[in-house]
C-alpha distance (Angstrom), angle and dihedral (degrees) to the residues before:
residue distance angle dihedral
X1 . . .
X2 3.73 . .
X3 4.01 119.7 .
X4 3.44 121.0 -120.5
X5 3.90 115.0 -115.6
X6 3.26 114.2 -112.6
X7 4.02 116.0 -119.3
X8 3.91 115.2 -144.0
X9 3.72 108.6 -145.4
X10 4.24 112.4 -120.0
X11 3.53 138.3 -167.5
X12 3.70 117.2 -54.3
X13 4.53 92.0 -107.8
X14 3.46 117.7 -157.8
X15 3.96 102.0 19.2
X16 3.66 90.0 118.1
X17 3.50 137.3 65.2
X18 3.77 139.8 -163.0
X19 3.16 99.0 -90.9
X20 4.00 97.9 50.2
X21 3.39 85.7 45.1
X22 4.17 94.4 60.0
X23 3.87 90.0 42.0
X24 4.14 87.9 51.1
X25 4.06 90.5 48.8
X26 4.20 81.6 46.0
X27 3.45 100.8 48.6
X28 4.25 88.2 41.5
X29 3.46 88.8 63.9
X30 3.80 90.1 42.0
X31 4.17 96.2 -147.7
X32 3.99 91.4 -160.6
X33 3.90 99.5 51.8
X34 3.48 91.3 41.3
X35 3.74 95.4 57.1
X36 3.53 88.4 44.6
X37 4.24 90.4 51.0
X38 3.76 96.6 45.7
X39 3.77 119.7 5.0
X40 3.94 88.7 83.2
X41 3.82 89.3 41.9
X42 3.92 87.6 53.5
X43 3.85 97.9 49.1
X44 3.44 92.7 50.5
X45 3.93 94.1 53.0
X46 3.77 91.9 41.3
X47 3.39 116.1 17.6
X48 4.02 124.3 -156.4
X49 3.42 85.5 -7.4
X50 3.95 89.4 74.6
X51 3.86 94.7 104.6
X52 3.18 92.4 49.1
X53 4.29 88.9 57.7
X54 3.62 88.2 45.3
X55 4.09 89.2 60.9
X56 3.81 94.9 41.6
X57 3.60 87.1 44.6
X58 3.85 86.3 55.9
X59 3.80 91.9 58.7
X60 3.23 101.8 76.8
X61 3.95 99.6 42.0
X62 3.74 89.3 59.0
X63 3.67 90.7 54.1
X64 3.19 96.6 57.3
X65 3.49 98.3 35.6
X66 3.68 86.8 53.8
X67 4.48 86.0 55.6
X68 4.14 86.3 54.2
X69 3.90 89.4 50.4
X70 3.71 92.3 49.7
X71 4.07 89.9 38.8
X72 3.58 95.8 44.4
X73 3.87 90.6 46.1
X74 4.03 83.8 65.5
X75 3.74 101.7 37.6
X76 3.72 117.6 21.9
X77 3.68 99.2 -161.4
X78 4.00 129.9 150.7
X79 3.78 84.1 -132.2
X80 3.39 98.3 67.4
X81 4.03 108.9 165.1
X82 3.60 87.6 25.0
X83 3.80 97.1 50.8
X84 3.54 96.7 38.5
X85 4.13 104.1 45.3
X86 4.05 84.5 44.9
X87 3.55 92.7 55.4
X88 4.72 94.2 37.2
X89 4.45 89.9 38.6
X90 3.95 113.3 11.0
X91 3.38 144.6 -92.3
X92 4.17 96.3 -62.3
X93 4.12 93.5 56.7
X94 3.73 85.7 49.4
X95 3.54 104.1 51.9
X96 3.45 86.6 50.6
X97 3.92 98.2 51.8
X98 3.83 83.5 48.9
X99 3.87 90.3 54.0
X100 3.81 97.2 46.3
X101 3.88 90.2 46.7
X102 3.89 87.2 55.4
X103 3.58 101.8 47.1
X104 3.66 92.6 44.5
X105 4.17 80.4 71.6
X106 3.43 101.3 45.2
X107 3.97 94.6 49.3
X108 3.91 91.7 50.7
X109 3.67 108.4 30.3
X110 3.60 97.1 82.3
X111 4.30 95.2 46.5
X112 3.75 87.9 53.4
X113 3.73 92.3 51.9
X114 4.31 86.6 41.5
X115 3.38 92.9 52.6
X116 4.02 102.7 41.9
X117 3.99 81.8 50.5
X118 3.78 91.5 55.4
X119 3.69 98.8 47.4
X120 4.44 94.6 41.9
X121 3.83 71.7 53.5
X122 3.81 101.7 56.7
X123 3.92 89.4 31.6
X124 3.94 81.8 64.5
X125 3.81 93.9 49.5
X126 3.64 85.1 -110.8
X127 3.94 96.5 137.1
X128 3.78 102.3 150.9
X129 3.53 88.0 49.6
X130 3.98 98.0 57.3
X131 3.81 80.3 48.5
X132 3.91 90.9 61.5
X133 4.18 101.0 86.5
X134 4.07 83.7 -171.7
X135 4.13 99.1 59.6
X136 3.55 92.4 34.5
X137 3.85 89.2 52.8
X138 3.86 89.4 49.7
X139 3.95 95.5 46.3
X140 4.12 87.7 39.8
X141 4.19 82.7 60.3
X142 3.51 89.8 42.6
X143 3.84 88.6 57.7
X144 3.23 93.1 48.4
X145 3.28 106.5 58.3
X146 4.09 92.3 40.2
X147 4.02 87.7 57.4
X148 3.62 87.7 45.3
X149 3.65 93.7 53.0
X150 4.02 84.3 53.4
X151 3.28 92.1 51.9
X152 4.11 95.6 55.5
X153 3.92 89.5 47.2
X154 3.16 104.4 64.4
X155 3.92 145.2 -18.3
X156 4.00 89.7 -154.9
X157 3.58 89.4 58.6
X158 3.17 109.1 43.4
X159 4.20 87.2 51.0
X160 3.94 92.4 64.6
X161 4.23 86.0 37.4
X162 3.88 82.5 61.3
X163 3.52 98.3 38.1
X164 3.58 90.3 55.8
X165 3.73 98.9 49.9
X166 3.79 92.6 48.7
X167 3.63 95.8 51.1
X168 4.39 82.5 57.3
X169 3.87 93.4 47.8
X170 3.77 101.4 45.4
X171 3.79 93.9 47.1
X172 3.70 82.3 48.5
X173 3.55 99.5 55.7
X174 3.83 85.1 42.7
X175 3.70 97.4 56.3
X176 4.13 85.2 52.0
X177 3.85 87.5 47.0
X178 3.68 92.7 47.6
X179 4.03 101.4 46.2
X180 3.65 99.7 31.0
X181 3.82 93.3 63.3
X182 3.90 85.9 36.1
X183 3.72 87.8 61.2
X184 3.82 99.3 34.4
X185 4.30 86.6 57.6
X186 3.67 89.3 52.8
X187 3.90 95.5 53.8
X188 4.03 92.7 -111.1
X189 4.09 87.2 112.8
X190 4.02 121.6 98.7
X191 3.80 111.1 -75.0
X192 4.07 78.2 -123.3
X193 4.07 86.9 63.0
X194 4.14 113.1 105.6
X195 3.69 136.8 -126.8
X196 3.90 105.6 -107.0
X197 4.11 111.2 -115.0
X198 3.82 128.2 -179.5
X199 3.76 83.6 -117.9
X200 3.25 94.6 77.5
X201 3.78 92.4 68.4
X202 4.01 79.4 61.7
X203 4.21 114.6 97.8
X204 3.17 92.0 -170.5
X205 3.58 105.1 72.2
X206 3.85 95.7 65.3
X207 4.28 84.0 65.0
X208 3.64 129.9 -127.1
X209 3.70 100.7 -69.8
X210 4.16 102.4 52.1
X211 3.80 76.6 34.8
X212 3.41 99.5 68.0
X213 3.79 93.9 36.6
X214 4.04 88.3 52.0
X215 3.50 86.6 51.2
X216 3.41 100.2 57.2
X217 3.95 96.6 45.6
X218 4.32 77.6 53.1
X219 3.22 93.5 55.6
X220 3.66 94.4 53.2
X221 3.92 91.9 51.1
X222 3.65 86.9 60.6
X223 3.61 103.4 55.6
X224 3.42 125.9 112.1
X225 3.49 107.7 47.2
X226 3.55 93.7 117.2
X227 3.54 96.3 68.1
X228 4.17 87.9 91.8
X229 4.04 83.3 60.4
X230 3.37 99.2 49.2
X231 4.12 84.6 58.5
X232 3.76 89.4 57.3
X233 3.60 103.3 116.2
X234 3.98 79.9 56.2
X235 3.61 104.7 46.0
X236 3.88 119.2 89.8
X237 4.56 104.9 -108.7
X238 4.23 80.1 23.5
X239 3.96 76.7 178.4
X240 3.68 94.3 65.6
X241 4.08 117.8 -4.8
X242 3.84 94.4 70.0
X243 4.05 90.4 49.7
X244 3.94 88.8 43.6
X245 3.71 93.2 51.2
X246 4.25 94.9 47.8
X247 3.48 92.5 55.5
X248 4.20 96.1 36.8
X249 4.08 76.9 51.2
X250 3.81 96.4 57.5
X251 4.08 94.7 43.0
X252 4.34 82.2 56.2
X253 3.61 88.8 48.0
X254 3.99 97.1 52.9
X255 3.66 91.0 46.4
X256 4.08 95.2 45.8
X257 4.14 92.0 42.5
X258 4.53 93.2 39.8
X259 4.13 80.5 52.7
X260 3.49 101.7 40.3
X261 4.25 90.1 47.4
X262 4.19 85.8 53.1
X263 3.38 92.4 43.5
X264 3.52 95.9 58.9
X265 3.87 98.6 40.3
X266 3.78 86.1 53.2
X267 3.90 91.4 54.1
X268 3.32 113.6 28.7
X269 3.86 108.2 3.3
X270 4.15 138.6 -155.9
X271 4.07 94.5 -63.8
X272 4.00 84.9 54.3
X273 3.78 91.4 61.8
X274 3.23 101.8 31.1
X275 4.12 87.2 61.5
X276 3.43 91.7 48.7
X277 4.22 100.3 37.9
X278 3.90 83.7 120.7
X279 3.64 96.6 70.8
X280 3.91 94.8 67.5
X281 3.62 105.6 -170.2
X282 3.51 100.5 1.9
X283 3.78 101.8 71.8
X284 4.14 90.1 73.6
X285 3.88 74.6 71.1
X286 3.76 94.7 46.9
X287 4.10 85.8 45.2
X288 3.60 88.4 52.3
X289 3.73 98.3 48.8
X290 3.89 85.3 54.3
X291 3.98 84.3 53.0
X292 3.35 111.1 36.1
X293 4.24 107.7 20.6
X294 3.30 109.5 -160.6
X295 3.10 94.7 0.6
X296 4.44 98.5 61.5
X297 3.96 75.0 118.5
X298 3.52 96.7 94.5
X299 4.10 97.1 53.3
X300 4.34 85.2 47.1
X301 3.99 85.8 53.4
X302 3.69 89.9 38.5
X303 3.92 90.9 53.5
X304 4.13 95.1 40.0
X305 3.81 95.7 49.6
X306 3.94 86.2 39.7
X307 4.17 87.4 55.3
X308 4.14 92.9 38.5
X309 3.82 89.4 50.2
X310 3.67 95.2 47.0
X311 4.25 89.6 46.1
X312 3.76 81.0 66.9
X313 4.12 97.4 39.9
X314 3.89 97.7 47.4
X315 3.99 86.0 56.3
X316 3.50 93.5 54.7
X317 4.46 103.0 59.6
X318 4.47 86.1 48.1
X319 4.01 91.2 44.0
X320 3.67 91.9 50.7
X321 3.77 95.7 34.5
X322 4.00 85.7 52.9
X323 4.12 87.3 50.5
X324 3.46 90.0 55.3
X325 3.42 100.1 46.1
X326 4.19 94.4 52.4
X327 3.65 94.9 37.8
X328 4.44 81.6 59.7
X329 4.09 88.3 43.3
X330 4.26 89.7 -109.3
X331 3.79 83.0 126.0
X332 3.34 138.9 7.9
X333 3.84 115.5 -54.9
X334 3.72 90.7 -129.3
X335 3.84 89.7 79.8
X336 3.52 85.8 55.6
X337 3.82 98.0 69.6
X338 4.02 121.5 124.8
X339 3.67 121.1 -148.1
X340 3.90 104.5 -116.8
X341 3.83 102.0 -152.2
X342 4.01 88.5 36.3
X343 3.83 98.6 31.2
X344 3.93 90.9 -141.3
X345 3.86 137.8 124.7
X346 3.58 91.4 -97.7
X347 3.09 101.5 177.5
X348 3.22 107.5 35.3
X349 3.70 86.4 60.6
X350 3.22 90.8 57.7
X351 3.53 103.9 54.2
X352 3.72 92.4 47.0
X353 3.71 88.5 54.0
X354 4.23 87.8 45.8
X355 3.63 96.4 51.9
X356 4.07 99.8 43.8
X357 3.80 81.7 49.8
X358 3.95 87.3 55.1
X359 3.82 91.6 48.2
X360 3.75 105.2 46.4
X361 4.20 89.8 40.3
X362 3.64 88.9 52.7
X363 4.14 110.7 40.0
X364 4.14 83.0 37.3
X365 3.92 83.5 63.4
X366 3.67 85.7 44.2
X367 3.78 90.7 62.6
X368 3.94 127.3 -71.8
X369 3.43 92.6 -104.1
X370 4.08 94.9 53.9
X371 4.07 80.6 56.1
X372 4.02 93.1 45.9
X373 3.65 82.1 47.6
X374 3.31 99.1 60.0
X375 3.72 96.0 53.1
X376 3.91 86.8 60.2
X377 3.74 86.4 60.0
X378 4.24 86.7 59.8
X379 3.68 88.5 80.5
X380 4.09 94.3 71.8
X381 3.77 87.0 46.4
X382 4.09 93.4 44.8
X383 4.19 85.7 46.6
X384 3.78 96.7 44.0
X385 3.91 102.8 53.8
X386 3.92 94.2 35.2
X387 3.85 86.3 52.3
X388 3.86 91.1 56.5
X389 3.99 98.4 47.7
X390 4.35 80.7 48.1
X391 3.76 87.7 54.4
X392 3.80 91.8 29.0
X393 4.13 90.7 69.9
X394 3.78 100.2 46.5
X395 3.67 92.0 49.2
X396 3.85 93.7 47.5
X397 3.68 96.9 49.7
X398 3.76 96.4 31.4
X399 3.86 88.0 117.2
X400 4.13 85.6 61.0
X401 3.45 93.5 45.4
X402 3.88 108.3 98.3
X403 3.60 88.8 30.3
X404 3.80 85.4 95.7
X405 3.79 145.2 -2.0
X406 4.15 86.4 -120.2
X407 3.76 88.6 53.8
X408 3.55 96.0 46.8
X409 4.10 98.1 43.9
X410 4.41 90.0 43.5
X411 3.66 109.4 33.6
X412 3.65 92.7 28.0
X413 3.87 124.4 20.5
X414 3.54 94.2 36.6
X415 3.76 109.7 49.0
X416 4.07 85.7 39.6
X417 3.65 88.0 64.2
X418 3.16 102.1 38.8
X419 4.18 90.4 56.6
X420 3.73 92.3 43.6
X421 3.77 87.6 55.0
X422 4.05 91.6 50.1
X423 4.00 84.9 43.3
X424 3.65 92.4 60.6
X425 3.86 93.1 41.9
X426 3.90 87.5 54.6
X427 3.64 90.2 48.6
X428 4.04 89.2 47.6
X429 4.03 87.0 53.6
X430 3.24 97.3 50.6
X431 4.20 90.5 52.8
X432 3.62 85.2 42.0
X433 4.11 104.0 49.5
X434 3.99 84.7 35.9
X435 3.67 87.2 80.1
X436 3.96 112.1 62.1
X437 3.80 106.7 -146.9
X438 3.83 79.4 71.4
X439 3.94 97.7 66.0
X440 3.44 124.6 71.6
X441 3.73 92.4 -102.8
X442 3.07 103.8 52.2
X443 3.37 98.1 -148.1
X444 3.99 138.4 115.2
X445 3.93 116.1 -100.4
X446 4.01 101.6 -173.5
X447 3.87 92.0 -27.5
X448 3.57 88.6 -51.8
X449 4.01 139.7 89.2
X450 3.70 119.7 -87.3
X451 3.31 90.7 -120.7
X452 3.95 102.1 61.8
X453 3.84 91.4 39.4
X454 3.81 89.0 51.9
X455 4.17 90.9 52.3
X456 3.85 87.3 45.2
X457 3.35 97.9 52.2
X458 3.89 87.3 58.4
X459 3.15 96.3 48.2
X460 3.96 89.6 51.1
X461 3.72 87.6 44.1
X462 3.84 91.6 60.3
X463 3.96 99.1 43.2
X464 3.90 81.6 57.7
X465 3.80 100.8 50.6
X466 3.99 82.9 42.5
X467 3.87 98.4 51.6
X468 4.87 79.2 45.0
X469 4.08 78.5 51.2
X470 3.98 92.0 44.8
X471 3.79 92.3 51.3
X472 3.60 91.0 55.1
X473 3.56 90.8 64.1
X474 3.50 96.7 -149.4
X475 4.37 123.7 172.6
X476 4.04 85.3 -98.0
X477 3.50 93.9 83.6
X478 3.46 108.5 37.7
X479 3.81 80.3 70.0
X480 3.84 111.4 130.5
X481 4.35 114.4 -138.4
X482 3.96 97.6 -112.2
X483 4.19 131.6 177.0
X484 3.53 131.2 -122.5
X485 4.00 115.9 -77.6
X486 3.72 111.9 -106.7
X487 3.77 94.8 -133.7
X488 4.10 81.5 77.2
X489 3.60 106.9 54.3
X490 3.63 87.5 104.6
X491 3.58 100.7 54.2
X492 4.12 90.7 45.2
X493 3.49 100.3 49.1
């Protein structure tokens, strides 16, 4: 009698569409909380000239998101930078991109879910409460798991959760846009807010050093947008909706973040911030009051449900990246199993969820500042794998390149450039955090800023579980680099 073969359960394909899949790369990059992390930061480094970083900051997002829509348009896999740098420069380069992708997660999961606690807090007049770092940390795990759990249960579901909660923060942010500059034309604005000027909308101005710094705190605000990609082999076209909605994801962003930056120069101005740079987050809530009175409310719901949406989001790109990775051998193949009823990476999921838990419970006993410190140390990780899938394209088509001046400008020029900008932004980090009155801490780590020792130790961390990988001698890396087949030029481009 013949055996029955036995079915491995996949992915659940097609249970999202394109519209899910824009509001997932939205909510991944979590607009709200990242104008509330940064866009105060950012003024005070550069002034007016703060829409102006937000656009240049945009650059070099697109042009990478433009090498994951030409990548992913050739191989639709949840791994993205992992998949795609194994298959352009080896087995080594991808582990690594895998890695980075990963740890990204687990160093931000748990400050999402902290600060969407703290602001549902002060949205319910609970102020003493958001000032209690123990019962937020409790209620922040809490939310973590819960979005975890949503995460495991279904793709589908989550897709219209996140559509939902985008569709609140946006219109949010755009009823703060819209009466903040209403009031700061009719004089009702802080005598402290500024007249606007097209030279705002020019970087340059702030000069290179605040620049650079500005730059890097953009670069952060845009992250996340890849999240929709990494759902690919789940998304209905996976060849072309995922890539479609990253890079329709990054235009939304530049126009929310350029308005949001001229809003607030028009109300409240650079002196405003400055004043008030001690409050971190929590002066997008003193901004808002200015705007909005009594009712700020809607910019602290804006920025909670933007955190609590991305605490599910930033789960998703390291879950996936880990399925990928096992179901090739990189890691163990235990990470690669799918839940059958829910057809997810369960646990995957849950280990990404486990260890971020782990990280932000133990640096927040450290001190909040070791924890805020290691959040500065996300840039080198953000840099490094977006760098790879930039490089990643041109080397995978570079057969197609001269073939025509399209090909060479979009799967070459463009993703080039916008890696060698991110690779001299991680190299500017790294000078920066190596000096330790620039962390939160302010305090020397080896000689060197938390911050930078943080990223390195990552990065260390990784080389060492690759080498354990290596040893095993699994199929993985006996991969060979390879290029794109010819026969699918016309599909990629």
């Amino acid at each position: 009698m013949a055996q029955r073969a036995v079915v491995e359960p996949s992915l659940n394909a097609n249970s999202i569409g394109f519209l899910d899949a824009v509001s997932i790369g939205l909510n991944a990059t979590s607009p709200a909380y990242s104008l509330a992390a940064v866009l105060g930061p950012i003024v005070v480094l550069v002034g007016v000239a703060a829409p102006g970083v937000m656009l240049a900051s945009f650059i070099p997002m697109f042009l990478v998101a433009s090498a994951f829509y030409f990548l992913n348009r050739v191989d639709p896999d949840c791994g993205t930078t992992f998949s795609w740098v194994t298959k352009a420069m080896g087995p080594w380069f991808g582990w690594m991109g895998g890695w980075a992708i990963a740890m990204t997660g687990v160093l931000v999961v748990g400050s999402l879910a902290d600060v969407g606690v703290k602001f549902l807090l002060l949205l319910c007049g609970q102020d003493d409460a958001a000032g209690n770092p123990w019962l937020v940390r409790i209620l922040a795990v809490g939310l973590i798991l819960v979005m975890t759990y949503i995460c495991v249960i279904g793709t589908g579901g989550s897709g219209k959760l996140q559509t939902a909660l985008s569709l609140i923060q946006i219109a949010a942010l755009i009823v703060f846009v819209v009466v903040a500059i209403v009031k700061a034309v009719s004089g009702q604005g802080l005598v402290t807010g500024e007249v606007p000027s097209l030279m705002w909308l020019d970087p340059l101005a702030a000069g290179a050093p605040a620049l650079v710094s500005g730059l890097l705190l953009g670069v952060f605000a845009y992250w996340g947008w890849e999240s929709a990609v990494n759902l690919n082999e789940e998304t209905s076209d996976s060849d072309s909706t995922p890539g479609r909605a990253a890079m329709v994801s990054t235009v939304i962003l530049l126009a929310t973040y350029v308005g949001m930056a001229i809003a607030v120069l028009m109300l409240v101005g650079p002196t405003f911030l400055t004043q008030n740079a001690d409050q971190e987050e929590l002066v997008f809530a003193l901004i808002a009051r200015e705007a909005l009175g009594g009712w700020g409310w809607i910019v602290l719901l804006a920025v909670s449900i933007s955190a609590i949406a991305s605490t599910q989001t930033t789960i998703i790109p390291a879950s996936r990246t880990a399925l990928s990775m096992a179901r090739r051998g990189a890691i163990p193949r235990y990470f690669g199993h799918i839940s059958p009823s829910h057809r997810t990476p369960d646990v995957s999921t849950w280990w990404v969820a486990g260890i971020a838990i782990v990280w932000y419970l133990g640096l927040g006993a450290i001190s909040e500042n070791a924890f805020l410190d290691s959040l500065s140390a996300l840039s080198l990780l953000i840099a490094f794998y977006y760098s790879l899938t930039g490089l990643a394209c041109a080397i995978y088509y570079r057969k197609l390149l001269m073939k025509s001046a399209k090909n060479f400008l979009l799967l070459g020029v463009g993703p080039v450039v916008g890696a060698l900008v991110l690779l001299g932004l991680l190299i500017a980090s790294a000078v920066q955090q190596s000096d330790p009155d620039n962390s939160y801490s302010g305090v020397s780590w080896f000689g060197l800023g938390p911050p930078l020792v943080i990223g390195s130790f990552l990065f260390a961390l990784g080389v060492v579980f690759m080498v354990i990988s290596r040893i095993g001698d699994s199929g993985f890396w006996r991969i060979k680099p390879t290029t794109v087949d010819p026969a699918t030029e016309g599909a990629a481009v």
